[in-house]
mmCIF file of the N, C-alpha and C atoms, coordinates in Angstrom:
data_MODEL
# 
_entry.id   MODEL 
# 
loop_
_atom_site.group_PDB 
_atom_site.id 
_atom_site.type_symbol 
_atom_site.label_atom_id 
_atom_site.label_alt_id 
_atom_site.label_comp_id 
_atom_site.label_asym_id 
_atom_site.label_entity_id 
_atom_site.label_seq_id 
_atom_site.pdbx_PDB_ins_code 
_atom_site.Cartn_x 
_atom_site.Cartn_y 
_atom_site.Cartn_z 
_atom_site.occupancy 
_atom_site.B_iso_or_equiv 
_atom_site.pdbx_formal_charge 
_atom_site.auth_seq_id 
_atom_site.auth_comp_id 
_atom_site.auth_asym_id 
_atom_site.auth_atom_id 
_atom_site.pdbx_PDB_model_num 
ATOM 1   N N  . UNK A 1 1  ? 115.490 92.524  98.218  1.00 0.00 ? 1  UNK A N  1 
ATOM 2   C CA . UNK A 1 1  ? 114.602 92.716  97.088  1.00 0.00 ? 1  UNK A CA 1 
ATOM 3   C C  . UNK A 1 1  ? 115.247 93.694  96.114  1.00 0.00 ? 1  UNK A C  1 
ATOM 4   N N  . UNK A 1 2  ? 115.166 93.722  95.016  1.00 0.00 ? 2  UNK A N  1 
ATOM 5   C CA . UNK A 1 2  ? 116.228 94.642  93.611  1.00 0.00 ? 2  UNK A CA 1 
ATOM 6   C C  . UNK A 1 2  ? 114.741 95.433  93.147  1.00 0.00 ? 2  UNK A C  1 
ATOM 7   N N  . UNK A 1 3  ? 113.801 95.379  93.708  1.00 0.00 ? 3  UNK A N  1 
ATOM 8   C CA . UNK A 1 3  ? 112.798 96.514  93.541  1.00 0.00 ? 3  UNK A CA 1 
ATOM 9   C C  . UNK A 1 3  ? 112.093 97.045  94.929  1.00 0.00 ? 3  UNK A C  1 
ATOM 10  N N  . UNK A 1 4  ? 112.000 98.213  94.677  1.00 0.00 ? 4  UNK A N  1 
ATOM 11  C CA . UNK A 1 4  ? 111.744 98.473  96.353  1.00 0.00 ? 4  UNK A CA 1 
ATOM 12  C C  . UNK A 1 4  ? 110.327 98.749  96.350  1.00 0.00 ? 4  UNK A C  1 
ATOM 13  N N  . UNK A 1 5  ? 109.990 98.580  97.669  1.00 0.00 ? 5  UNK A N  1 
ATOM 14  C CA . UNK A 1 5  ? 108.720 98.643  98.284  1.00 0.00 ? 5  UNK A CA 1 
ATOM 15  C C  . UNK A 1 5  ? 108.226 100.427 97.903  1.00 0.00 ? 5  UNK A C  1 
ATOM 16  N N  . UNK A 1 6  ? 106.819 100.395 97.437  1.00 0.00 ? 6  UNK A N  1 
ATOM 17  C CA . UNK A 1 6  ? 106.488 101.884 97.409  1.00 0.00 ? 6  UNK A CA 1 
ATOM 18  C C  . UNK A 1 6  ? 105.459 102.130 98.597  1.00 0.00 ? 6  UNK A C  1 
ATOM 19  N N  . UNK A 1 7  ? 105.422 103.503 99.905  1.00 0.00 ? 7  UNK A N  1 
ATOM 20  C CA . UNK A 1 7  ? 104.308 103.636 100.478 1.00 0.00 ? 7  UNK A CA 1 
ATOM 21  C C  . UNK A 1 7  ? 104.356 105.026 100.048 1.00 0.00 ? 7  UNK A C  1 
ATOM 22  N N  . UNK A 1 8  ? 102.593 105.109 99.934  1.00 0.00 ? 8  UNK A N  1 
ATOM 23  C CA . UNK A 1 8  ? 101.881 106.408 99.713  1.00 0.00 ? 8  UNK A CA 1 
ATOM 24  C C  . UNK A 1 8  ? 101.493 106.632 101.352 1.00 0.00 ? 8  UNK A C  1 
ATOM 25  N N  . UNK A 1 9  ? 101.754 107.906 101.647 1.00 0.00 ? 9  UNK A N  1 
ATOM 26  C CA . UNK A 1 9  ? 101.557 108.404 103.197 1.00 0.00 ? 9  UNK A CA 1 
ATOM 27  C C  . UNK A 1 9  ? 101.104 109.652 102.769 1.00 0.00 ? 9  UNK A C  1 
ATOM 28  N N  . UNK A 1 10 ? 100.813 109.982 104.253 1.00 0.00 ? 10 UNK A N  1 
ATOM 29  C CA . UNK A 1 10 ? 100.614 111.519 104.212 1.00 0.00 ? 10 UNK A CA 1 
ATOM 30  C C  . UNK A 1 10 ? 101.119 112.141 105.828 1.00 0.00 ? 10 UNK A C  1 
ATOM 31  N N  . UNK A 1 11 ? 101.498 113.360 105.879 1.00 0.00 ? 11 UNK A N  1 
ATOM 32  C CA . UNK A 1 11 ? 101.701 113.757 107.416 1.00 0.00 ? 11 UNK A CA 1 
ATOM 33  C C  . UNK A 1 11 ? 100.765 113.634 108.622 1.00 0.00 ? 11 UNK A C  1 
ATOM 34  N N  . UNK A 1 12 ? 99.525  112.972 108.383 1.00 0.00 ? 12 UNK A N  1 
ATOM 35  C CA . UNK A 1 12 ? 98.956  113.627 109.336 1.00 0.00 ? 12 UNK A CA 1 
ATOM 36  C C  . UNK A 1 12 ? 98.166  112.287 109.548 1.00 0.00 ? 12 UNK A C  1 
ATOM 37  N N  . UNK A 1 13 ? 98.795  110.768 109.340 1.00 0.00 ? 13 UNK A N  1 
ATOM 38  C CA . UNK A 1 13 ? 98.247  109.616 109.423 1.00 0.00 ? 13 UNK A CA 1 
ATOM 39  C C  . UNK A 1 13 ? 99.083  108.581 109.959 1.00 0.00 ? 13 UNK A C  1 
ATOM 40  N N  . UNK A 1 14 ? 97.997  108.236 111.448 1.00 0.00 ? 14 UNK A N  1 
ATOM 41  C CA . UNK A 1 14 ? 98.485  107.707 112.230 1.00 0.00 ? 14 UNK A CA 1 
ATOM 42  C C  . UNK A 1 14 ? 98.709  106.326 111.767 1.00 0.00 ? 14 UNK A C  1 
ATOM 43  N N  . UNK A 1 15 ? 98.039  105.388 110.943 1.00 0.00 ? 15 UNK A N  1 
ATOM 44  C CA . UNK A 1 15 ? 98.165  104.174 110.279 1.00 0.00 ? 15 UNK A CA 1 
ATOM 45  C C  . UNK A 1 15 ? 99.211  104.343 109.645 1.00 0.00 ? 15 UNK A C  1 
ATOM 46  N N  . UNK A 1 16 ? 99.602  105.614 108.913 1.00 0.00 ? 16 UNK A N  1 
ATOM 47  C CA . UNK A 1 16 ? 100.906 105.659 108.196 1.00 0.00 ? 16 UNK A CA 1 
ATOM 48  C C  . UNK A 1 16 ? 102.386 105.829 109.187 1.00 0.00 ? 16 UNK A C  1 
ATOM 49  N N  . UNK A 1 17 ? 101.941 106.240 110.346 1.00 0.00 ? 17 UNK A N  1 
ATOM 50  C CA . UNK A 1 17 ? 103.440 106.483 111.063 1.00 0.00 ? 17 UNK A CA 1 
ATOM 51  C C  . UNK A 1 17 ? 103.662 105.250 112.010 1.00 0.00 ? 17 UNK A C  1 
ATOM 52  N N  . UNK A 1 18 ? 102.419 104.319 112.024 1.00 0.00 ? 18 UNK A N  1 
ATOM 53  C CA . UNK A 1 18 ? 102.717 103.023 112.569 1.00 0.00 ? 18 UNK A CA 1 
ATOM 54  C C  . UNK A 1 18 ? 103.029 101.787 111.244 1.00 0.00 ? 18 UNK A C  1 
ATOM 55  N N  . UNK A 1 19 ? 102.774 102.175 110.171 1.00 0.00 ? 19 UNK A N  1 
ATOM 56  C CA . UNK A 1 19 ? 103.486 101.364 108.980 1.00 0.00 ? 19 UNK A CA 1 
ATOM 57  C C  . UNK A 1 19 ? 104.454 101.614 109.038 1.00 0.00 ? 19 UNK A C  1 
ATOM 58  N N  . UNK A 1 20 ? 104.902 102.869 109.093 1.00 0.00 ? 20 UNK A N  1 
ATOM 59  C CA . UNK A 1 20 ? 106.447 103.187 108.853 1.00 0.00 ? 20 UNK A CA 1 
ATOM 60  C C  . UNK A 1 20 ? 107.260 102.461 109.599 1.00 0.00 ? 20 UNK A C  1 
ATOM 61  N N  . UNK A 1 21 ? 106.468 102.595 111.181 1.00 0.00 ? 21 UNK A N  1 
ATOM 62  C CA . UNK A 1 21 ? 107.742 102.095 112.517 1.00 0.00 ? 21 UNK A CA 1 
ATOM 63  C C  . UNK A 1 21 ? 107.643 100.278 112.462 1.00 0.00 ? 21 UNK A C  1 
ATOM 64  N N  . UNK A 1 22 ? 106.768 99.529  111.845 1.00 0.00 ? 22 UNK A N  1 
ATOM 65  C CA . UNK A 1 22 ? 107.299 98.153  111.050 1.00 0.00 ? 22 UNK A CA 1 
ATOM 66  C C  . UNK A 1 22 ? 107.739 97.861  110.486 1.00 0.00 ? 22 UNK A C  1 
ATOM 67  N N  . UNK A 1 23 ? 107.603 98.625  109.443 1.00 0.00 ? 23 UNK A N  1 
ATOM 68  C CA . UNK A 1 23 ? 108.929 98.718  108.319 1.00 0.00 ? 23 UNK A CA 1 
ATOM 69  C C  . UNK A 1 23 ? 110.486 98.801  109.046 1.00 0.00 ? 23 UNK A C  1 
ATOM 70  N N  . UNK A 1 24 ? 110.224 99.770  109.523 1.00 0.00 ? 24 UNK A N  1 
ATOM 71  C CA . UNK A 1 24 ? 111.547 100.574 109.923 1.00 0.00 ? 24 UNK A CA 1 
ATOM 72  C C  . UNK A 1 24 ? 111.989 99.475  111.160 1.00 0.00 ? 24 UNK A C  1 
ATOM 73  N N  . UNK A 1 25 ? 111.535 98.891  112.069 1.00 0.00 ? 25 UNK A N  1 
ATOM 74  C CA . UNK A 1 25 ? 111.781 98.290  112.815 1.00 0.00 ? 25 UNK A CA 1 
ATOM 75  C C  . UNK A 1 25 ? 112.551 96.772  112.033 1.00 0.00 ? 25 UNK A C  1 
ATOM 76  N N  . UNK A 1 26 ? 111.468 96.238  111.003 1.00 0.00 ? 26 UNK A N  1 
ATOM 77  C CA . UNK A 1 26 ? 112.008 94.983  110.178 1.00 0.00 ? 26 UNK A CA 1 
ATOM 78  C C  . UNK A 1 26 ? 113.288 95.303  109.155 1.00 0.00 ? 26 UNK A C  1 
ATOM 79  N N  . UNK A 1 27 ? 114.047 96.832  109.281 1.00 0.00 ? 27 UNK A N  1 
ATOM 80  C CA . UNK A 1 27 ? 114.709 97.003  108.506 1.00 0.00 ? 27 UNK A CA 1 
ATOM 81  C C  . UNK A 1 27 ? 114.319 96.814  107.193 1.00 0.00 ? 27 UNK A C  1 
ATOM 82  N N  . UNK A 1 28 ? 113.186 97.156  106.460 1.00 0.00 ? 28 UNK A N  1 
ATOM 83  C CA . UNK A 1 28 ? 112.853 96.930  105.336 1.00 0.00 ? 28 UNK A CA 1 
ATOM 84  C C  . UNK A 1 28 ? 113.103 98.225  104.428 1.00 0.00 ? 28 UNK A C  1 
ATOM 85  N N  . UNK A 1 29 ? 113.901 98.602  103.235 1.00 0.00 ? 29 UNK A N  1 
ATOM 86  C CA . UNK A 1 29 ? 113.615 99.491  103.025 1.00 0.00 ? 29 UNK A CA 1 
ATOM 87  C C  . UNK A 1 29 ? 111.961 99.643  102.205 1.00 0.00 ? 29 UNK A C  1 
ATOM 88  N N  . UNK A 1 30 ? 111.766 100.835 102.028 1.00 0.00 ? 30 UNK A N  1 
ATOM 89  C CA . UNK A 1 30 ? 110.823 101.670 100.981 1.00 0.00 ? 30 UNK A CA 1 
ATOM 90  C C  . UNK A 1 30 ? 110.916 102.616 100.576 1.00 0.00 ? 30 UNK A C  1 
ATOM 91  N N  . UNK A 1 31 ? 110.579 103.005 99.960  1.00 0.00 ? 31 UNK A N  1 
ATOM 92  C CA . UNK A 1 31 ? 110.001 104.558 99.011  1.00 0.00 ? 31 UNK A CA 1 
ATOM 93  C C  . UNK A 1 31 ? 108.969 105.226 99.436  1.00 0.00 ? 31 UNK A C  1 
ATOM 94  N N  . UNK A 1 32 ? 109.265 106.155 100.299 1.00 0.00 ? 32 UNK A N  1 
ATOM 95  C CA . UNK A 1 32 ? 107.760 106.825 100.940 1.00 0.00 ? 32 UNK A CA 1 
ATOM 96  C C  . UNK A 1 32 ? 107.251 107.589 99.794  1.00 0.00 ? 32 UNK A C  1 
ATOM 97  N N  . UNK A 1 33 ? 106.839 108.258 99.632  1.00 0.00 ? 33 UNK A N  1 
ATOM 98  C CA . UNK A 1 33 ? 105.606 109.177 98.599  1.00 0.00 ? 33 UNK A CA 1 
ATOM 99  C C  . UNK A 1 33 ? 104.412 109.884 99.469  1.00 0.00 ? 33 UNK A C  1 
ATOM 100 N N  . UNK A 1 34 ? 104.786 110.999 99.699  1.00 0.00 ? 34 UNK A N  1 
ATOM 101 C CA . UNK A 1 34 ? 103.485 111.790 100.725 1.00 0.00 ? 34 UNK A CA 1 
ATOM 102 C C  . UNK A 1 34 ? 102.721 112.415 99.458  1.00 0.00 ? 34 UNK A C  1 
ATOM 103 N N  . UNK A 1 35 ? 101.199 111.937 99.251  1.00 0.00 ? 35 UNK A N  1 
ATOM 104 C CA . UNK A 1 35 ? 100.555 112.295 98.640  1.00 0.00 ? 35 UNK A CA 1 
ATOM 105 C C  . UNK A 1 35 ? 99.780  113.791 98.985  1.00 0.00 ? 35 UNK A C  1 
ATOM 106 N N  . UNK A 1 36 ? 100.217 114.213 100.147 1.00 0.00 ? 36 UNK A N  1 
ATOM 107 C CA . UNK A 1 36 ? 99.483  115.400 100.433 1.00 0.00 ? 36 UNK A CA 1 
ATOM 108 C C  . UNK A 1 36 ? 99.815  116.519 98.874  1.00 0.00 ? 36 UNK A C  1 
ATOM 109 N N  . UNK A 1 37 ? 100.980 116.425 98.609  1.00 0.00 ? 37 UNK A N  1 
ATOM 110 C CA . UNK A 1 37 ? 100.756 117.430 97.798  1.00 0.00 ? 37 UNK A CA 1 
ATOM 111 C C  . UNK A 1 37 ? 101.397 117.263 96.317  1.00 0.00 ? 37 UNK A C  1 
ATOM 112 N N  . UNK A 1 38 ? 101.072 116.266 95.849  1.00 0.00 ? 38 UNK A N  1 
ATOM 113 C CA . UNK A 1 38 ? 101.778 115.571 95.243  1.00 0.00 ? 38 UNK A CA 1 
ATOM 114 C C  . UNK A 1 38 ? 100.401 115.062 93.715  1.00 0.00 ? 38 UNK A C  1 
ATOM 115 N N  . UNK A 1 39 ? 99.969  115.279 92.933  1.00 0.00 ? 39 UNK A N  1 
ATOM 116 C CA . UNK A 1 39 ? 98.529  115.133 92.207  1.00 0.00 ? 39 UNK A CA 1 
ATOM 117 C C  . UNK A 1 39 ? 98.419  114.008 91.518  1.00 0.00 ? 39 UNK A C  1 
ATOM 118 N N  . UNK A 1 40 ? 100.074 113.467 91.122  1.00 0.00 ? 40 UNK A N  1 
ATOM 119 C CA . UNK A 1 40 ? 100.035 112.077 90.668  1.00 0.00 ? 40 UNK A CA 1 
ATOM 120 C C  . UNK A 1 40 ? 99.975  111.090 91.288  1.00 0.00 ? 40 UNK A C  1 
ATOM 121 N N  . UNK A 1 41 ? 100.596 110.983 92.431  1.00 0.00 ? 41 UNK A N  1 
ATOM 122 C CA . UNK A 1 41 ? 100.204 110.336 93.662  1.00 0.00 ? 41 UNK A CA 1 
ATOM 123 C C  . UNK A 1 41 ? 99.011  110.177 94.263  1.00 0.00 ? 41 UNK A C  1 
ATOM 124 N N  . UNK A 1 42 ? 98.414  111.119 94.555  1.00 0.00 ? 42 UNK A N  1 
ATOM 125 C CA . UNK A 1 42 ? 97.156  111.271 94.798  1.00 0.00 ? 42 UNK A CA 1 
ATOM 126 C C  . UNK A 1 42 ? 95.848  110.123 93.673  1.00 0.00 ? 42 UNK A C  1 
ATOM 127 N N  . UNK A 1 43 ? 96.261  110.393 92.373  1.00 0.00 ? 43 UNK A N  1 
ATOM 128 C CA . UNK A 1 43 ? 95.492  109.769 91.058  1.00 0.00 ? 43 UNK A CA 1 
ATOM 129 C C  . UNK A 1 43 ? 96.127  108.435 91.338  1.00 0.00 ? 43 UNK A C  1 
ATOM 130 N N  . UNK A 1 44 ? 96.963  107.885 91.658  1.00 0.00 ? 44 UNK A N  1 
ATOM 131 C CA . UNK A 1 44 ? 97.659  106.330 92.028  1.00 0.00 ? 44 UNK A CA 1 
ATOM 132 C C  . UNK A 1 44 ? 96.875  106.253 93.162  1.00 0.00 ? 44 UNK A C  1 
ATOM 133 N N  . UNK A 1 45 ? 96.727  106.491 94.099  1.00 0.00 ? 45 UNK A N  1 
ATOM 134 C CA . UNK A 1 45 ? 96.005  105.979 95.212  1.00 0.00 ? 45 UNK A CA 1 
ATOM 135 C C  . UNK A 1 45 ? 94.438  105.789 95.018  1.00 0.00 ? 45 UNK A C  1 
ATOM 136 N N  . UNK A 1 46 ? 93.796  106.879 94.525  1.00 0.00 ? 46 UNK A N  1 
ATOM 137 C CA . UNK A 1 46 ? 92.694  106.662 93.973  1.00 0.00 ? 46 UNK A CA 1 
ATOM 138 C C  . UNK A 1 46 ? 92.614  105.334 92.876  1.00 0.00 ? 46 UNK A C  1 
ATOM 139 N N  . UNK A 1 47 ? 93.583  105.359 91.987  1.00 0.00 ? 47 UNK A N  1 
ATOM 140 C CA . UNK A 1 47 ? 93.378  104.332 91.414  1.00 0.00 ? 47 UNK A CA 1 
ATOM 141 C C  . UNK A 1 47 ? 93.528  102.791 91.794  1.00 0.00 ? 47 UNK A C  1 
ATOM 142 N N  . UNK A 1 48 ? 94.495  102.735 92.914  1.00 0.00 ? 48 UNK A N  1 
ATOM 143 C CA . UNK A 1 48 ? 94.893  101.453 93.479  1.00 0.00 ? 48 UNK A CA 1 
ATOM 144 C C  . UNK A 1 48 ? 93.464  101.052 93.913  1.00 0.00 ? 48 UNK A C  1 
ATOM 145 N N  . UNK A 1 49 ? 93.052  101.973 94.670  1.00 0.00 ? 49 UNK A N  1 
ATOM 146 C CA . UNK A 1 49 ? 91.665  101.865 96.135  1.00 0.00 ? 49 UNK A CA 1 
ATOM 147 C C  . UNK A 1 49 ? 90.780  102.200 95.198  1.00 0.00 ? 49 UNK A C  1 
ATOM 148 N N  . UNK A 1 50 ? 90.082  101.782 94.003  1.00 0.00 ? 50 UNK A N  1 
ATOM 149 C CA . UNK A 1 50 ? 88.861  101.583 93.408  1.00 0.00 ? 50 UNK A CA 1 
ATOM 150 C C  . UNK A 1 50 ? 88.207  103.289 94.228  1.00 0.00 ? 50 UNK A C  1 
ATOM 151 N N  . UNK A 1 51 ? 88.875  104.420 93.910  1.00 0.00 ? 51 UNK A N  1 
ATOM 152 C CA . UNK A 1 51 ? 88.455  105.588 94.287  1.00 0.00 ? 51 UNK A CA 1 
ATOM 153 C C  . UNK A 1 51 ? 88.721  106.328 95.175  1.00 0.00 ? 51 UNK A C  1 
ATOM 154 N N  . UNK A 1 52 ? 89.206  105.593 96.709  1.00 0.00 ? 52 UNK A N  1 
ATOM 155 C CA . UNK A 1 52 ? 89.201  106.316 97.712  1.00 0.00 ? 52 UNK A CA 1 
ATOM 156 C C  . UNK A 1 52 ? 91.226  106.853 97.520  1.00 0.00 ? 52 UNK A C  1 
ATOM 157 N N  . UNK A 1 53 ? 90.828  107.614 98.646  1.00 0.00 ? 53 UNK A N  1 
ATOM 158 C CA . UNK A 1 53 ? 92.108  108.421 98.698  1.00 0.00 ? 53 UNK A CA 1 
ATOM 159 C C  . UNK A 1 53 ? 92.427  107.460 100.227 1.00 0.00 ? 53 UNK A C  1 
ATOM 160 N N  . UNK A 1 54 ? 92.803  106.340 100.220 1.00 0.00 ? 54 UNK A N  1 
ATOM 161 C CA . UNK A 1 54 ? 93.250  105.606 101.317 1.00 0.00 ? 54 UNK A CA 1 
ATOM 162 C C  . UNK A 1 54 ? 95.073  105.737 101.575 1.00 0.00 ? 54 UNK A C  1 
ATOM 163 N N  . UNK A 1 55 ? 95.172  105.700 102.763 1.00 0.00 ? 55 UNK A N  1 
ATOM 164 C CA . UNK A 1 55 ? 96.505  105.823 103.262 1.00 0.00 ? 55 UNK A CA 1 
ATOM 165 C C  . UNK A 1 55 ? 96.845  104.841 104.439 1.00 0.00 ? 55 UNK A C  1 
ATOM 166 N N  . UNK A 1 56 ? 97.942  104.500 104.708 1.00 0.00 ? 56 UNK A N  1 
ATOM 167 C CA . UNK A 1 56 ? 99.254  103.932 103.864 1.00 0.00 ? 56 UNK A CA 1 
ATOM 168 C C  . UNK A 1 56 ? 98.278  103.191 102.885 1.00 0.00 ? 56 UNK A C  1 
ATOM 169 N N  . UNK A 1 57 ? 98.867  103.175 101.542 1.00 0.00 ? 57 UNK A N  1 
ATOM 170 C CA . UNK A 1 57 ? 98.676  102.140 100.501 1.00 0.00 ? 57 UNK A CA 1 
ATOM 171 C C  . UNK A 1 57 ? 100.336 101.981 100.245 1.00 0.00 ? 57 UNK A C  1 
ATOM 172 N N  . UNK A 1 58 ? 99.826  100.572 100.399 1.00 0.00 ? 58 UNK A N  1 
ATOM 173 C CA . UNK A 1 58 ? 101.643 99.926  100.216 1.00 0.00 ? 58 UNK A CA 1 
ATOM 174 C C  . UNK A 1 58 ? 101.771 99.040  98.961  1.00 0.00 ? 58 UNK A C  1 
ATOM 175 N N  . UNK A 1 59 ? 102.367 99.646  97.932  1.00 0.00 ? 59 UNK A N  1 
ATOM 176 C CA . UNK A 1 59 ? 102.762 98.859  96.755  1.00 0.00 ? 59 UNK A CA 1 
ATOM 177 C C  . UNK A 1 59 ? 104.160 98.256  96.802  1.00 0.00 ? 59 UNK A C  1 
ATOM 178 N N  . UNK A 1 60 ? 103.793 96.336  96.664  1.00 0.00 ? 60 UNK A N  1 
ATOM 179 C CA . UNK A 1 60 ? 104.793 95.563  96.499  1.00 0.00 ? 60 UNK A CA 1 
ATOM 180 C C  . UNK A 1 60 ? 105.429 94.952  94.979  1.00 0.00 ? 60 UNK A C  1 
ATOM 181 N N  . UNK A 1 61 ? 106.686 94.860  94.923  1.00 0.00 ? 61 UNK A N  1 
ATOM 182 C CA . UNK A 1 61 ? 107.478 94.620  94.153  1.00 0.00 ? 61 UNK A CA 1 
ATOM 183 C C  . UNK A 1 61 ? 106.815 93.504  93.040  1.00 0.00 ? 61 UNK A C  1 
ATOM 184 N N  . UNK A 1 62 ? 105.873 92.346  93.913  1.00 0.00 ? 62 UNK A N  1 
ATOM 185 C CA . UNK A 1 62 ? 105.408 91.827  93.101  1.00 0.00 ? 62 UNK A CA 1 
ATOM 186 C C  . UNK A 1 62 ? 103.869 92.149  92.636  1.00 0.00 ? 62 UNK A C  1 
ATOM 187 N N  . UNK A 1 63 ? 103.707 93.766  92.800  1.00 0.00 ? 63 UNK A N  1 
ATOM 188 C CA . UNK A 1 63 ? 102.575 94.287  92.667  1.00 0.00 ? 63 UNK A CA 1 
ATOM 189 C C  . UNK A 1 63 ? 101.063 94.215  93.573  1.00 0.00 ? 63 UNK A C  1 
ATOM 190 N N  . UNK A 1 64 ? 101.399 93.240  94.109  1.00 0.00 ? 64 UNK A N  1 
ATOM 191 C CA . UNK A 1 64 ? 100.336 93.964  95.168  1.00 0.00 ? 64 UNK A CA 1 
ATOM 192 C C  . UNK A 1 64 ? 100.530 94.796  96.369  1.00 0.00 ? 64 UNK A C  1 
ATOM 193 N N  . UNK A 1 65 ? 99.045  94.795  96.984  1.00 0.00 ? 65 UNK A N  1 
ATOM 194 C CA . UNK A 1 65 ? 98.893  96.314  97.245  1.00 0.00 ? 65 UNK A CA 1 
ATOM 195 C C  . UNK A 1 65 ? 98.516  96.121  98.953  1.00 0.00 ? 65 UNK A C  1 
ATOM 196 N N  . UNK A 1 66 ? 98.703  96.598  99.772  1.00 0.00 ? 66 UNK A N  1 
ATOM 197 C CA . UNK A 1 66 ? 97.893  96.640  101.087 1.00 0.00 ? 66 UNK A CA 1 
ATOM 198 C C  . UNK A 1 66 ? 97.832  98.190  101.365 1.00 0.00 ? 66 UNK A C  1 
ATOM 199 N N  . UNK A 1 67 ? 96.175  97.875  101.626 1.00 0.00 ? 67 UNK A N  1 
ATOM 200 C CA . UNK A 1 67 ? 95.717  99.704  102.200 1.00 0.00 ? 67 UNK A CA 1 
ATOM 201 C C  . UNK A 1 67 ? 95.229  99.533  103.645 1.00 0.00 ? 67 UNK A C  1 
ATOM 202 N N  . UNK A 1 68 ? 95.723  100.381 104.447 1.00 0.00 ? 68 UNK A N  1 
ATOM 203 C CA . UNK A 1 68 ? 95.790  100.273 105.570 1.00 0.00 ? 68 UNK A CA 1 
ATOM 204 C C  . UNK A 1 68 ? 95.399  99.277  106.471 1.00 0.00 ? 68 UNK A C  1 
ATOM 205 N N  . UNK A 1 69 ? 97.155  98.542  106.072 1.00 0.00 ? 69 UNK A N  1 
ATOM 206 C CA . UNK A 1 69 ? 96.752  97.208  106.866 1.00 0.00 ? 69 UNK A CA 1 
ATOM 207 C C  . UNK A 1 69 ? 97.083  97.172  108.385 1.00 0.00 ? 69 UNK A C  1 
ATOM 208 N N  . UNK A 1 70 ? 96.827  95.937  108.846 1.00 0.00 ? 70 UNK A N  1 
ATOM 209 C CA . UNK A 1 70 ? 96.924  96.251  110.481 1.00 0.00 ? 70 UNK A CA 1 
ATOM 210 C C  . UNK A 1 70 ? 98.255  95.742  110.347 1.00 0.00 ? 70 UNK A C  1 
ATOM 211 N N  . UNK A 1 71 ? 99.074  95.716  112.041 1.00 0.00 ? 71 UNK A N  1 
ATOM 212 C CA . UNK A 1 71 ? 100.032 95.569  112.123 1.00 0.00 ? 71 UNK A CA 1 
ATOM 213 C C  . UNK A 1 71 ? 100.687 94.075  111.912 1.00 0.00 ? 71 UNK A C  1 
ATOM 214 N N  . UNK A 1 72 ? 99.533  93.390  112.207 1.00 0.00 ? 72 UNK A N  1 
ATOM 215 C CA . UNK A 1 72 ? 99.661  91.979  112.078 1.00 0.00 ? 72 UNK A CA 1 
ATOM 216 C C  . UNK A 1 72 ? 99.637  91.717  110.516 1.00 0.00 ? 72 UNK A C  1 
ATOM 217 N N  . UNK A 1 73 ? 98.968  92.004  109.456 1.00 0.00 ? 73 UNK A N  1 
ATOM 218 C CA . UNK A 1 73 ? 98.975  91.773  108.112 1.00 0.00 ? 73 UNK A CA 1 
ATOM 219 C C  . UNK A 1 73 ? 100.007 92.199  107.366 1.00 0.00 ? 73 UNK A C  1 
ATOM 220 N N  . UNK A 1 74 ? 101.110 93.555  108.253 1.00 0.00 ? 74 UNK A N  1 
ATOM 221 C CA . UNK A 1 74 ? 101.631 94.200  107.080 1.00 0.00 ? 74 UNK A CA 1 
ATOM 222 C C  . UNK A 1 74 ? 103.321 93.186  107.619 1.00 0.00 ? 74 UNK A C  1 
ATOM 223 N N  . UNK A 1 75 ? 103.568 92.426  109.290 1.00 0.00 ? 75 UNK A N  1 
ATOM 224 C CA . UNK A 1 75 ? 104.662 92.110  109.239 1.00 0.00 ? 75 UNK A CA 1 
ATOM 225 C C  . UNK A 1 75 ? 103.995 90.687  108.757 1.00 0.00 ? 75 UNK A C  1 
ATOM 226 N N  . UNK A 1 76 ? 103.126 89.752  108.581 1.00 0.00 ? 76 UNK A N  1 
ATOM 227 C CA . UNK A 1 76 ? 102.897 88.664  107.869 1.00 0.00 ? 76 UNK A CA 1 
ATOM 228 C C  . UNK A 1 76 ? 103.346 88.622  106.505 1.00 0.00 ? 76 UNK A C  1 
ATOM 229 N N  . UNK A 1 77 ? 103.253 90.276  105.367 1.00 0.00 ? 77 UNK A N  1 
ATOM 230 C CA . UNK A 1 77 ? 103.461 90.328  104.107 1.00 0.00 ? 77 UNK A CA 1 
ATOM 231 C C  . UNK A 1 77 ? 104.837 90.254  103.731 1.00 0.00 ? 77 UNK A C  1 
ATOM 232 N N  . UNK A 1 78 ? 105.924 91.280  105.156 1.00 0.00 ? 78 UNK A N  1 
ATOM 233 C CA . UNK A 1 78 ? 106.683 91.471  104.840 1.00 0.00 ? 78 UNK A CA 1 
ATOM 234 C C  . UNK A 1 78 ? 107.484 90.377  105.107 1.00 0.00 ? 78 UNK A C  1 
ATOM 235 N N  . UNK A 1 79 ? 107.349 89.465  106.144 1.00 0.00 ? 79 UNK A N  1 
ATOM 236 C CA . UNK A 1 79 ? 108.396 88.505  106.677 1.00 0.00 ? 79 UNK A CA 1 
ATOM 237 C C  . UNK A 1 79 ? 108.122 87.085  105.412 1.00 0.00 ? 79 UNK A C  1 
ATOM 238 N N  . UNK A 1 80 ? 106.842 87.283  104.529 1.00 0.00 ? 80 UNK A N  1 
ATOM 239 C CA . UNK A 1 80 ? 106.735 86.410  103.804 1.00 0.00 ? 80 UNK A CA 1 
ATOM 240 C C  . UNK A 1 80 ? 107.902 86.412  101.959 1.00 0.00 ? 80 UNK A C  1 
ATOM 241 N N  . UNK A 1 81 ? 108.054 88.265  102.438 1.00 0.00 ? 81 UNK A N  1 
ATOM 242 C CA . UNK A 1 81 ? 108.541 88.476  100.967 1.00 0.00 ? 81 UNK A CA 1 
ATOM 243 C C  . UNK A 1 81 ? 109.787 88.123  100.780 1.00 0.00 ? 81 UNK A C  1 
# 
């Protein structure tokens, strides 16, 4: 892919450190972004998630979005891209 995958994480999220290890396992790269302390990030996630401060939110190249998807949805997205 010539645009890379963006995930919004944070340290202390277990959905986010099991996104990571699919990713990381499918050799996919991404762009992590830990919104813990971060205010623009934070305002992107809110804005993706119609408000909430949801984590992993995974922004794809062709713009969409998965917020904390299960493990089964996020290697279905990726093995499709």
């Amino acid at each position: 892919m010539s645009q890379s995958i963006t995930m919004y994480t944070t340290d202390w999220c277990p959905d986010c450190w099991r996104a990571k290890k699919v990713m990381d396992s499918l050799q996919v790269s991404y762009t992590e972004v830990n919104i813990s302390h971060d205010e623009d990030a934070i305002e992107r996630v809110i804005e993706l998630n119609n408000g909430y401060r949801s984590v992993p939110t995974i922004v794809f190249p062709d713009g969409s979005v998965l917020t904390e998807p299960t493990t089964t949805a996020l290697m279905q997205k990726l093995q499709a891209a």
